[in-house]
N, C-alpha and C positions, 0 to 999 in steps of 0.2 A: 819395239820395246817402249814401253812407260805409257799404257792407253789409258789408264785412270789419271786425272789429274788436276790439281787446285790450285790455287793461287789469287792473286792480286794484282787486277788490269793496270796496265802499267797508259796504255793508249789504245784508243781505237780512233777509226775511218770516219769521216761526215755520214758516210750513211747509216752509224749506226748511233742510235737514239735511246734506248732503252737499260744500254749497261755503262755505266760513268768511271772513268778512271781513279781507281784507290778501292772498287766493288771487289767484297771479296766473291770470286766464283767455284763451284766445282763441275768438270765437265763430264759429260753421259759418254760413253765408248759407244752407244746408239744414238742415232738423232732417226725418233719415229714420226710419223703425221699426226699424232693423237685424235684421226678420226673414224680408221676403224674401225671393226667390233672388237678386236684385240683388245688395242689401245683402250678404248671405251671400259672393257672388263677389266685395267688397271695391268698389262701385261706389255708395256712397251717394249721392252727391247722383243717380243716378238712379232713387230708390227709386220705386216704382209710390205709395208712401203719402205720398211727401216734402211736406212745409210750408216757404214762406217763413218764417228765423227772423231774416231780417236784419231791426231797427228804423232806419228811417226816422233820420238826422241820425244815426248808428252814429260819425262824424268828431267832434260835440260834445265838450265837455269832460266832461258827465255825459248819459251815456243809462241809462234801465230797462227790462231784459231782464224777460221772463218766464220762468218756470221752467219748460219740459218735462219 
């Protein structure tokens, strides 16, 4: 339940560099490789490599994403 999901990084991990606590985010229920020919032709959530990125309870007040 609750795969689409938004919000505002409250913390992340040392190894992640790229998204800053207070960012507001929204997250993909797909995480694709965007390399492709899918991807490429603009159709990600059909990527041939795609992963479920939606967490489980994504509705809660606090959920932990992992970093791709």
């Amino acid at each position: 339940m609750g795969h689409e999901y938004a919000g505002i990084v409250e913390e992340v991990g040392s190894a992640v560099t790229t998204v800053p606590p207070g960012q507001f985010v929204v997250g993909s229920f797909f995480a694709s490789d965007n390399t492709c020919e899918i991807c490429r032709a603009g159709y990600q959530t059909h990527c041939v490599q795609r992963q479920s990125a939606a967490p489980d309870g994504a509705q809660a007040e606090r959920v932990r994403i992992a970093r791709r």
